[in-house]
N, C-alpha and C positions, 0 to 999 in steps of 0.2 A: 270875241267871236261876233261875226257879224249878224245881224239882224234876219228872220228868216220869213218870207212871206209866201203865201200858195195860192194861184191867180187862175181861175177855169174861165175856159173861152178864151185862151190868152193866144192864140194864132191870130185876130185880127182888131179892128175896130178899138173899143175900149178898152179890153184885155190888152192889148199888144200895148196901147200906152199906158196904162199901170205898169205893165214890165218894166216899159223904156224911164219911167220916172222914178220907182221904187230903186233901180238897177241905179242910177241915177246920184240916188242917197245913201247907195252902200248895201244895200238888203241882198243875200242871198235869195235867190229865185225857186219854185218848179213850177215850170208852165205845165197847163193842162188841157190842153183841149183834141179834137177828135182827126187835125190836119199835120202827122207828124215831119212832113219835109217845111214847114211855114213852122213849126216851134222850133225847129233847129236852125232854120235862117233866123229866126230871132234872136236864139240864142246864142249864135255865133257874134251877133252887133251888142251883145249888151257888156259891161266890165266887170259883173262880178259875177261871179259860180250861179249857172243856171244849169239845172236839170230837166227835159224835158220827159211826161206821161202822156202818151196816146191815150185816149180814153171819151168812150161814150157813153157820157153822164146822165143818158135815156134808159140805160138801164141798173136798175135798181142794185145789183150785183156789184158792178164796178164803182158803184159812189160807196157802196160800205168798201170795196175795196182799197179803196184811196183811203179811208178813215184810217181802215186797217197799215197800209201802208205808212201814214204819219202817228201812228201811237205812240211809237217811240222815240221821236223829234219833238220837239219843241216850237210850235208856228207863233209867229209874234203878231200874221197878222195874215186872213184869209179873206180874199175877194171872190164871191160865191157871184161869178159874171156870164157862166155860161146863161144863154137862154136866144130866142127867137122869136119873129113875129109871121103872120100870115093876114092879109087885107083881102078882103071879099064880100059876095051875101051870103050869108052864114050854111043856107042851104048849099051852096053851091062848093064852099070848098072844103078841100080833099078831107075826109075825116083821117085817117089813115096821117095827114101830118099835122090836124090838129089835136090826135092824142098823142103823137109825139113833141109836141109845144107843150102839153101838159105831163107829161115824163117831165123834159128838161126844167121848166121854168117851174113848176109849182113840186112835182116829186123829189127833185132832187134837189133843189135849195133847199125840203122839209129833212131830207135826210143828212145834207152837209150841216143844215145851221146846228140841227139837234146834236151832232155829234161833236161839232168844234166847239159848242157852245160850254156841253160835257169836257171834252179836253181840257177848253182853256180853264175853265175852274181847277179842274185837276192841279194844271200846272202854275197856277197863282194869277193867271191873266191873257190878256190878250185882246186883237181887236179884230171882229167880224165885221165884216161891211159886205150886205148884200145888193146888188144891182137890180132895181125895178126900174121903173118909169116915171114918169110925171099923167101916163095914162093908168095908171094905179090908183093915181088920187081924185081922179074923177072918178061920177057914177056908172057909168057904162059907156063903152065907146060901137056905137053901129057901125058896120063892116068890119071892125074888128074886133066883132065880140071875145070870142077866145081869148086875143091877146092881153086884152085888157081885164077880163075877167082874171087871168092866171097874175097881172102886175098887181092887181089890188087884194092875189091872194099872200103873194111873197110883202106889202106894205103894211098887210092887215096882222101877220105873223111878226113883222120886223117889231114892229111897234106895241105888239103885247107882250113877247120875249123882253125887248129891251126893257118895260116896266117892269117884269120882276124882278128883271138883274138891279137895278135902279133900287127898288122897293127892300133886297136884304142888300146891296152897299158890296155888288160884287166887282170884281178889279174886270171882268170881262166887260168890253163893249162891244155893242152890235147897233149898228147903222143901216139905212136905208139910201141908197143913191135912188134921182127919181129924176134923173134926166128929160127935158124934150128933147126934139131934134138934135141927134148928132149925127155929122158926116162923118157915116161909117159906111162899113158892107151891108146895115141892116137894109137899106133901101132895096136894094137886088132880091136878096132873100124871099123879103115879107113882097114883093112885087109892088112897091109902092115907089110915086115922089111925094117928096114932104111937101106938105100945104103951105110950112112957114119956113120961115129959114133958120137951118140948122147952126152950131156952134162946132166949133171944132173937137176933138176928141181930148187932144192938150189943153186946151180951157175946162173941159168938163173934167176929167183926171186930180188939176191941179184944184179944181173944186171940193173935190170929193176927198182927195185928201187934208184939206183945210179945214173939212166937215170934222175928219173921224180926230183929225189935232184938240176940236173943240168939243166932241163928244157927241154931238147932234144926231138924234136921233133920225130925222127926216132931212135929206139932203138935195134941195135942190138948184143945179149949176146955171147961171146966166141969172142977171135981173130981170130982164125982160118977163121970165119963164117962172121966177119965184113972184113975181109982184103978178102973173094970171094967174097962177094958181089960188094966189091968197083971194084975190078980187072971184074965180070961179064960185068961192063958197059962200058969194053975197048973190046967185043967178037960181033962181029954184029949179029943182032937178028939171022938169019936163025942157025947159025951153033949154038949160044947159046940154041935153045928152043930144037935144036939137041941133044945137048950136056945133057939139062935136061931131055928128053923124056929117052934116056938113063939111066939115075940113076932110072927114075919112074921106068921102066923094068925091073929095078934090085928089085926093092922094091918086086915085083912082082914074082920074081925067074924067068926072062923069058931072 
């Protein structure tokens, strides 16, 4: 029987290429996310049994719905990828979809991990891998407060979870993706350009599954982007959140 994995946000960007890589290696698929004529063109190019769920993972109903839905399956491996950003001055943008960035990116990764994380013990194992940012592991990011505040809530979660599963020697794993710059959809979206230059979604994918082979709790894809990160926590907060406010403003043309 082939391997079964469950991929949300998987209609574009990073989702759409876990599909295409997982699909790739044999894994039965169900994509998840809220664009159902874009998960059935996916699903028709991929080569092994994909099922596609409409589903908006903003509400709280529908993510236990989905739990509900997989109880009685067996997931070998969940990429918890829906989520979204928004760039602005904090006064200024839409409150209205920045409680909905916080639904998607902080409510309901809290409700999928807890649940899969419950599953996979159930079922002897498994591997979670959630989708943040590399703006998670900074201190705060200006103009994109929100964003960054919700990625360093999902890094702050990954990373305590994964110690206790660590700490009693459980067969589940659960990972952090913590991507920079990727050339995806996100840019349109959150109404940004990137300050730096992005990697492709195939390079970051092939990253992140490299990650969860090796168990790695924090994952992050490009050199360039793991050797800032590590050098950021030699910069004292004040002039580092400086430093990032700046590139937001660039994102911004300002």
């Amino acid at each position: 029987m082939a391997a079964f994995a469950v991929i949300t946000g998987a209609s574009s960007g990073i989702g759409a290429e876990f599909a295409r890589q997982l699909a790739a290696q044999g894994y039965d698929l169900l994509l998840v996310a809220r664009r159902t004529q874009r998960l059935e063109a996916l699903a028709k190019e991929l080569p092994t049994r994909c099922e596609v769920l409409a589903a908006d993972l903003s509400q709280t109903e529908v993510c236990l719905g989905l739990l509900d839905a997989l109880q009685d399956r067996r997931v070998d491996l969940f990429i918890n990828n829906a989520g979204f950003g928004a760039c602005g001055v904090f006064e200024q943008v839409d409150l209205a979809k920045e409680l909905q960035m916080v639904d998607v990116n902080v409510r309901a990764v809290q409700i999928l991990t807890k649940g899969m994380v419950q599953k996979m013990e159930k079922q002897g194992g498994g591997a979670l891998l959630n989708v943040g940012s590399s703006a998670g592991l900074l201190p705060a990011g200006p103009y994109m407060a929100t964003y960054y505040a919700t990625k360093a809530y999902v890094v702050s979660l990954t990373q305590s979870v994964a110690a206790e599963l660590r700490a009693r020697r459980s067969p589940v794993y659960l990972g952090c993706l913590c991507p920079g710059p990727v050339n995806t959809e996100f840019n349109a979206v959150a109404q940004v350009q990137f300050a730096l230059p992005g990697i492709s979604a195939q390079a970051c994918v092939r990253s992140a599954l490299a990650g969860i082979r090796r168990r790695k709790t924090i994952i992050v894809p490009g050199p360039m982007m793991a050797v800032g990160m590590t050098l950021s926590r030699l910069v004292p907060r004040r002039p580092l959140i400086a430093m990032v406010a700046h590139q937001q403003k660039r994102k911004m043309g300002r």
